[in-house]
C-alpha positions in Angstrom: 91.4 -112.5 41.8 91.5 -113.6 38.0 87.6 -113.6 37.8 87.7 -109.9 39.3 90.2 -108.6 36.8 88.3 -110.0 33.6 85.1 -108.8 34.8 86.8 -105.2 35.0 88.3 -106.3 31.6 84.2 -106.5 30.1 83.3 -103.5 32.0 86.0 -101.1 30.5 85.3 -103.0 26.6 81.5 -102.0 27.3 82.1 -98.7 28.4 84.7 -98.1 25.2 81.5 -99.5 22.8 79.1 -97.2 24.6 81.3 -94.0 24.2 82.2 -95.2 20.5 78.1 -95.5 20.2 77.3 -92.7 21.4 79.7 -90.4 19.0 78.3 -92.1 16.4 74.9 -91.4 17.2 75.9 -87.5 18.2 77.6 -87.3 14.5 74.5 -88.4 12.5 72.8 -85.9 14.7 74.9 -82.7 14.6 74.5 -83.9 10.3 71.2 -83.9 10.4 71.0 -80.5 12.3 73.1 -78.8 9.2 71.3 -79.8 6.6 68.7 -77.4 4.8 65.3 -77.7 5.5 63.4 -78.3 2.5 62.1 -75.5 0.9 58.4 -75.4 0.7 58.1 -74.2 -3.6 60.3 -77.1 -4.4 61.5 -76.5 -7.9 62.3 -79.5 -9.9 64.3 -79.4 -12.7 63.3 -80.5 -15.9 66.0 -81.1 -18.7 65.6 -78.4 -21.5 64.8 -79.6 -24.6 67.3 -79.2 -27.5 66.4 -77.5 -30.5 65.6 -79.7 -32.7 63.2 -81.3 -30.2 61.7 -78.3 -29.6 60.7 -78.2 -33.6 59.4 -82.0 -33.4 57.1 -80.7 -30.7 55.9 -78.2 -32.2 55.7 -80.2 -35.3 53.2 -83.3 -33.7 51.2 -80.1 -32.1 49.1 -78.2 -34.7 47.8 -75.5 -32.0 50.8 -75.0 -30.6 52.5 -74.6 -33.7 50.4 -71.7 -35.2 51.2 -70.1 -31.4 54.7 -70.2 -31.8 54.9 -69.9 -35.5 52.2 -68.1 -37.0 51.4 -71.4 -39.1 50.4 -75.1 -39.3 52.6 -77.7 -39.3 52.4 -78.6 -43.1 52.8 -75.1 -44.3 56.0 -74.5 -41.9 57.7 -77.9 -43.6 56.4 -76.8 -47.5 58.0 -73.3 -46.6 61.0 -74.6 -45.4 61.3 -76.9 -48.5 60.8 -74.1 -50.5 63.4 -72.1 -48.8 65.9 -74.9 -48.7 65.8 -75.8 -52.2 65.2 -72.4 -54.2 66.8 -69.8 -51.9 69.5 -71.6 -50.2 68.7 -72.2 -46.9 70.9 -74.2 -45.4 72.1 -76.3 -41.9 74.9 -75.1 -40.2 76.8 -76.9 -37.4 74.9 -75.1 -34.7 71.1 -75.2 -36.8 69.9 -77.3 -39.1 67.6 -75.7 -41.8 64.2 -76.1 -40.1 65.3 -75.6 -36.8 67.1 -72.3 -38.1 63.2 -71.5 -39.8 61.9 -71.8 -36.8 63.7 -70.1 -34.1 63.5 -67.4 -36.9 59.3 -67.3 -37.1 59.1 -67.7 -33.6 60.9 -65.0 -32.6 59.5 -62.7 -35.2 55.8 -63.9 -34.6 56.0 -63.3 -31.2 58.3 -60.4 -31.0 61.2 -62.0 -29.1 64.5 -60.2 -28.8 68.1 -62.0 -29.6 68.7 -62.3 -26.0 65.3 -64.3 -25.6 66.6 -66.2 -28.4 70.3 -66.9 -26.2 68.2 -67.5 -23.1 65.6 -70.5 -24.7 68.1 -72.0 -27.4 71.1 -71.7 -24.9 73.3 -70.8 -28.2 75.8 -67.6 -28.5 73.9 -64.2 -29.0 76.8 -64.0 -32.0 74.8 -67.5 -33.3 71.8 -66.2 -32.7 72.1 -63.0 -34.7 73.7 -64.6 -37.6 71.0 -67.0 -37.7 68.4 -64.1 -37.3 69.8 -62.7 -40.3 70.8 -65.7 -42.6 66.9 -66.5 -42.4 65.8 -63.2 -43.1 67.8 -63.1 -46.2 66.7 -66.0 -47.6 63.0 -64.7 -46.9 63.6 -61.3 -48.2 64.4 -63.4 -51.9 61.3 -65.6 -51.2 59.1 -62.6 -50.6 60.3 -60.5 -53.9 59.1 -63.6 -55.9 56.0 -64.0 -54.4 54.6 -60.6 -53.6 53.6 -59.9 -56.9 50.4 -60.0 -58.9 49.6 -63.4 -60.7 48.3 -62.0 -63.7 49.8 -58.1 -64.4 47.0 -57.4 -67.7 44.5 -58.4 -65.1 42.4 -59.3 -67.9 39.9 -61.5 -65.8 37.9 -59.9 -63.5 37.8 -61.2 -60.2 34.7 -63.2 -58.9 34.2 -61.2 -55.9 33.2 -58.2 -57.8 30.8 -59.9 -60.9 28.3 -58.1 -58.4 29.3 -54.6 -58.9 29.8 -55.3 -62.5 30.3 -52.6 -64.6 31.0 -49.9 -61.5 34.4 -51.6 -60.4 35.5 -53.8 -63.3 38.6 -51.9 -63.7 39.4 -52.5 -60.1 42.4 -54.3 -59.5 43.2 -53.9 -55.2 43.0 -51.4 -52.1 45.9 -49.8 -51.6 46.8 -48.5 -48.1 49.3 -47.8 -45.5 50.1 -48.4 -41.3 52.4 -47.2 -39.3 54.4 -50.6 -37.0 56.4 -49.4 -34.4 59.9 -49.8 -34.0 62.8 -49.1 -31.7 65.6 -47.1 -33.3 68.7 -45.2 -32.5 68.1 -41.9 -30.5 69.9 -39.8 -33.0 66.9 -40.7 -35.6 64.3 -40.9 -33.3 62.6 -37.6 -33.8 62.0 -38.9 -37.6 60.2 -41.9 -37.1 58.0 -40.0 -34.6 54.5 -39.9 -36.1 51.5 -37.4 -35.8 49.7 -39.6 -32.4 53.5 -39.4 -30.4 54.8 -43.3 -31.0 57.9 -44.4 -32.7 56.6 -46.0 -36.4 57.8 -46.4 -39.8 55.0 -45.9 -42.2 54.5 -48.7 -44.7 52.1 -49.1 -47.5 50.6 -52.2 -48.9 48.3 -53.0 -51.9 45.9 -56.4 -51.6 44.1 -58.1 -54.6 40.3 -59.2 -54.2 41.9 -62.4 -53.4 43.2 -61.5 -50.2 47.1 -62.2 -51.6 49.1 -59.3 -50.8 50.9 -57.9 -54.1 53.2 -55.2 -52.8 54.5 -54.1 -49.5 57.2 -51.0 -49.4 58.7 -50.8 -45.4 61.3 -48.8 -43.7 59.9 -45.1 -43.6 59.9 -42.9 -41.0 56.7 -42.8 -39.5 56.9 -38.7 -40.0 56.5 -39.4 -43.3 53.2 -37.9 -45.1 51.4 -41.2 -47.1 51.9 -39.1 -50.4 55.4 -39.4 -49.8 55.2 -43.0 -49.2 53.4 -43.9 -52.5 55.8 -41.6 -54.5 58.6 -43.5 -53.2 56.7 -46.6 -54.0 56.6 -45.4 -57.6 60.4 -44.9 -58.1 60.4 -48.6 -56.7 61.2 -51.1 -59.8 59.2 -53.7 -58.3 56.0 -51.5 -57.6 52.9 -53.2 -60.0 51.7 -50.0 -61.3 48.0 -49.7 -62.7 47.5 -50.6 -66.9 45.5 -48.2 -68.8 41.9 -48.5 -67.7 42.8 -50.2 -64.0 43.3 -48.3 -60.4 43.7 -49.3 -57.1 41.0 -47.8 -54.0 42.5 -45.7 -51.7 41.9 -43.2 -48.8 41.4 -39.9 -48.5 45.4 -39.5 -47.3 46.4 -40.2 -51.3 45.5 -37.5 -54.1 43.0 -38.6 -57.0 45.3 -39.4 -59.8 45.1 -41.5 -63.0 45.0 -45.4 -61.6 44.1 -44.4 -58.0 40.8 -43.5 -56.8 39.9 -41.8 -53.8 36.4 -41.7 -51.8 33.9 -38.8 -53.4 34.3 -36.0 -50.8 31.2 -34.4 -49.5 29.9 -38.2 -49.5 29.2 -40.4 -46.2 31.2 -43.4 -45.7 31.8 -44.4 -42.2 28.9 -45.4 -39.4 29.8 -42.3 -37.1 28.8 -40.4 -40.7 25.4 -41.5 -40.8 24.4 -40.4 -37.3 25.2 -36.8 -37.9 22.5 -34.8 -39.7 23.2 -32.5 -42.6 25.8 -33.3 -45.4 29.2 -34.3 -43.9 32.1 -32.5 -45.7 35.5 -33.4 -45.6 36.5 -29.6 -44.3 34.1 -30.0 -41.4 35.0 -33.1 -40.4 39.1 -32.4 -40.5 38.1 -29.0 -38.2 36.2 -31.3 -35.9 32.9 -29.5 -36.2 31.0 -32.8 -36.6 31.4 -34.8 -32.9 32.3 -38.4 -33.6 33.6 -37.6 -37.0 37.7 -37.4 -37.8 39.7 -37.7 -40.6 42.8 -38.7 -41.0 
């Protein structure tokens, strides 16, 4: 009698561990069965990079620097030693200096909007702007100083024309303009609209024989005739105007005046100029009488 009640003792322990096995078992299962299945373009997630690593990367990576920056390594530090000592640029709790000239070329060199700048740098668009703006002034200082002629007498002429010599010695640059476009308010739009339909401003520049630029006059609106653009150049204080005896080159858009001389009409010029027969005129070629041959 004893014997039979333990052995039904054993049976009903057995049968308790069994049930308590099997929930256990049923749990992991009904876990497994609500868990996602993996997806099959996994993403990983890499830690973004502060940035002031992002600058010591781009730093140790010439190519990659010149991408981003428009400029090697070397030159990006002397500029920013330049800026930081002789025009005040300096660190701020959320930049230091160099990241601050950075963030500022890269998103000028490769046209990248404030929000772009919020979205990679994971700072306030409020930051960003200020940042934008506190590099550009320092820049704008920097620029005044250095686009400027070395020598205004220009009283050696350059090697690059000891060729031509005495046709072109009182040469001193090329004088030109483009139109960049821009994105502006739609009450003004209408103004910046130029002659081919796209939203510019029309800027003129003047280059040396060096290849150094000396002058650059921006924020016209592309509707703007270039005669209009070099007389507001003139009235500019900072404009390097031509000595006695000196003139820049410039294009048929500009009048011949004292210190600025214009192609000879009537003369051939351009490629598209030389396979037409006959003499090409400027008349016939603004009326489009002459296929292949436009001027602006």
């Amino acid at each position: 009698m004893d014997n039979s009640d333990e052995d039904n003792q054993n049976s009903s322990e057995n049968s308790f561990n069994e049930m308590v096995t099997a929930a256990i078992a049923g749990g992991y299962v009904i876990v497994y069965m609500l868990q996602v299945p993996p997806q099959g373009n996994h993403v990983i997630r890499v830690p973004e990079l502060t940035g002031r690593q992002w600058v010591d990367k781009l730093l140790s990576d010439d190519s990659r620097c010149f991408e981003s920056c428009r400029m090697q390594p070397e030159n990006l530090i002397r500029l920013h030693n330049i800026l930081h000592d002789c025009y005040g640029l300096k660190g701020s709790r959320e930049f230091e200096s160099i990241e601050a000239l950075a963030v500022f070329l890269w998103a000028y060199g490769t046209n990248q909007c404030q929000r772009q700048m919020h979205e990679r740098f994971r700072r306030g668009m409020g930051t960003c702007s200020n940042v934008f703006s506190y590099v550009l002034a320092a820049m704008t200082k920097f620029a005044d100083d250095v686009l400027r002629p070395r020598d205004t007498t220009y009283s050696v002429l350059p090697a690059e024309l000891l060729e031509y010599t005495p046709f072109f010695d009182g040469c001193i640059g090329a004088m030109d303009e483009t139109h960049i476009d821009v994105i502006v308010d739609q009450g003004v739009r209408d103004n910046h609209i130029n002659r081919k339909g796209k939203t510019t401003q029309n800027m003129v520049a003047i280059c040396d024989f060096n290849m150094r630029f000396t002058y650059i006059d921006v924020g016209t609106e592309g509707s703007t005739h270039d005669m209009h653009v070099k007389k507001k150049a003139d009235d500019d204080a900072s404009f390097s105007r031509p000595p006695s005896g000196r003139y820049y080159l410039v294009d048929p858009g500009y009048a011949l005046r004292p210190g600025f001389l214009t192609p000879y009409p009537n003369k051939r010029y351009w490629v598209k100029e030389f396979q037409t027969r006959g003499l090409v005129t400027r008349r016939r070629c603004s009326t489009g009488t002459i296929p292949g041959c436009i001027m602006s």
